[in-house]
C-alpha positions, -999 to 999 in steps of 0.1 A, spaced: -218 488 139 -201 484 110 -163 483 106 -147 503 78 -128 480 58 -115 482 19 -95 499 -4 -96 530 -29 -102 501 -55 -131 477 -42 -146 509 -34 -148 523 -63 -154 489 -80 -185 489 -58 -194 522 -60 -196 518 -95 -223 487 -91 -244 507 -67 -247 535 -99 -254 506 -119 -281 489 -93 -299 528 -90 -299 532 -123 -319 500 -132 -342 506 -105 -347 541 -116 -357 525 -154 -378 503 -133 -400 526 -114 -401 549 -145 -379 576 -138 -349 566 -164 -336 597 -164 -340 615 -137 -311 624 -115 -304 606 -79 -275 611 -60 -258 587 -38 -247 598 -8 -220 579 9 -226 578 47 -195 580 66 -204 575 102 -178 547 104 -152 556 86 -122 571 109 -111 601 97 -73 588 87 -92 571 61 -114 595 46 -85 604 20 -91 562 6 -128 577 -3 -109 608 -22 -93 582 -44 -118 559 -53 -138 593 -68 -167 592 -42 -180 629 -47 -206 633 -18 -207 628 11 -227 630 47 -216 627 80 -238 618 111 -218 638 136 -211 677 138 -177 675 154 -162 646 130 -176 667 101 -155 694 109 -122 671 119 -130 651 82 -136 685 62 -106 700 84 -87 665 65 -107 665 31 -116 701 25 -137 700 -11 -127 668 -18 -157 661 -13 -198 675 -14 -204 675 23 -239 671 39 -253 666 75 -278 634 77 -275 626 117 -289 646 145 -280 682 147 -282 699 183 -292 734 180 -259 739 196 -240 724 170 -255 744 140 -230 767 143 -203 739 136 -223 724 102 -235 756 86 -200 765 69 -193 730 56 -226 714 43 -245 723 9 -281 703 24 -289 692 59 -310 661 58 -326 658 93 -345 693 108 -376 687 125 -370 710 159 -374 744 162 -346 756 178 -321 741 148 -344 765 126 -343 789 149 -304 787 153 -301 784 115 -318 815 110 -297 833 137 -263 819 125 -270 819 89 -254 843 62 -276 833 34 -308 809 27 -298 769 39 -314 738 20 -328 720 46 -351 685 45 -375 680 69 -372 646 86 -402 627 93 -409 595 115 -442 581 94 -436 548 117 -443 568 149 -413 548 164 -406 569 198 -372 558 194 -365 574 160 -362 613 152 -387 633 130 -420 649 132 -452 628 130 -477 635 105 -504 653 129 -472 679 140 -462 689 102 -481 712 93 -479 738 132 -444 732 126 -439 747 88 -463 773 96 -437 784 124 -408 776 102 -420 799 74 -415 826 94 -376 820 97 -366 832 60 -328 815 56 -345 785 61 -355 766 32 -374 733 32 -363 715 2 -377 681 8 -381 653 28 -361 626 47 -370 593 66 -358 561 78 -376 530 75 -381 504 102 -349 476 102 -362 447 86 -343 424 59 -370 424 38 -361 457 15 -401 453 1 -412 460 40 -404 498 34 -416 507 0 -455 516 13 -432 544 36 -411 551 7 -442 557 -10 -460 577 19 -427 601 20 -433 612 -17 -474 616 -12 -464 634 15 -439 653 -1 -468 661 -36 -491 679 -7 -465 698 8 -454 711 -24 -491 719 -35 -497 742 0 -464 755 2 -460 765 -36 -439 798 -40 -422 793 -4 -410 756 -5 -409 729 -32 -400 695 -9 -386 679 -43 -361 664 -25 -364 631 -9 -338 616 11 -346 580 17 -332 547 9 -304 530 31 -276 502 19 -304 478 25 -336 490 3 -323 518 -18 -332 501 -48 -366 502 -34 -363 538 -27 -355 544 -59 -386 529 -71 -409 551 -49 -389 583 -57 -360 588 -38 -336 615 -52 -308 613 -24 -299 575 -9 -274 572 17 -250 538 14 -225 527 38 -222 494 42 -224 485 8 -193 500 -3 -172 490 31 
């Protein structure tokens, strides 16, 4: 777990070097230029101190958890750019759909299915995938993509806009780029045989640990924490 510690000041001052760090790496893979967005993951930071991540400027945000989104964003209102990265019980959709502009991590049927119900207009969505196969990880394996969009496609609010994964823990940030990788060849397929109903150009991947990586291999969404705290 890690403890929220730091100021408005050393967050921002951090903050500032991760833009730095994504930008070189973006140069680096060859996509100087392109946009990426960093996503601060606030899983661990209480919600009294939500208001230090308002003044250090952090503009987006995700949260892991449906009921502290709605106590932060009860706190923070549109402080911030809120999305949804952690797993979402069909139960719970109800709770996120007001709040977030993206959820990160679909990949049951009955969160579609609830989004479709619930929804008042078309949701971004990503479609998390498990390319490790871990059992203990969420996400659809390769084999079960494509009987899953073909159901999707059906629900029309629901609006696949990319990908999302997480990588294996290692401390070796190099161990995940051939995922990294897979996730965007992955991600050019989809958008060929889904072209006119979903465009997967999103890709949420990339964690304080290898986002420079990620960022090499494509990523246009990478979600820090521990980095900036």
């Amino acid at each position: 777990m890690t403890e929220f510690t730091g100021d408005a000041e050393s967050i921002r001052a951090r903050y500032a070097e991760v833009c730095r760090r994504v930008a070189a790496a973006a140069e680096a893979g060859g996509r100087d230029g392109e946009p990426v967005e960093i996503l601060v993951a606030t899983k661990y930071v209480p919600a009294e101190h939500m208001q230090v991540l308002v003044e250090a400027g952090i503009p987006l945000v995700g949260e892991n958890r449906a009921q502290a989104l709605v106590v932060k964003h009860k706190l923070c209102g549109d402080a911030f750019v809120w999305d949804f990265i952690g797993h979402l019980q069909s139960r719970k959709t109800k709770l996120v759909l007001p709040i977030v502009r993206l959820i990160h991590s679909v990949w049951t049927m009955s969160v579609v299915q609830e989004i479709q119900a619930r929804a008042q207009r078309p949701v971004r969505v990503l479609l998390e995938l498990n390319l490790s196969e871990e059992e203990t990880k969420s996400g659809l394996k390769p084999s079960e993509v494509a009987a899953f969009l073909d159901e999707a496609s059906a629900c029309d609010k629901v609006n696949f806009a990319g990908l999302m994964c997480m990588p294996p823990l290692s401390d070796d940030p190099e161990q995940a780029r051939p995922l990294f990788a897979d996730v965007r060849e992955h991600a050019r397929r989809l958008s060929e045989q889904w072209r006119g109903r979903y465009t997967f150009a999103e890709l949420s991947m990339g964690t304080s640990s290898d986002y420079e990586v990620a960022v090499q291999e494509g990523a246009t969404i990478v979600r820090v924490g521990s980095v900036l705290f």
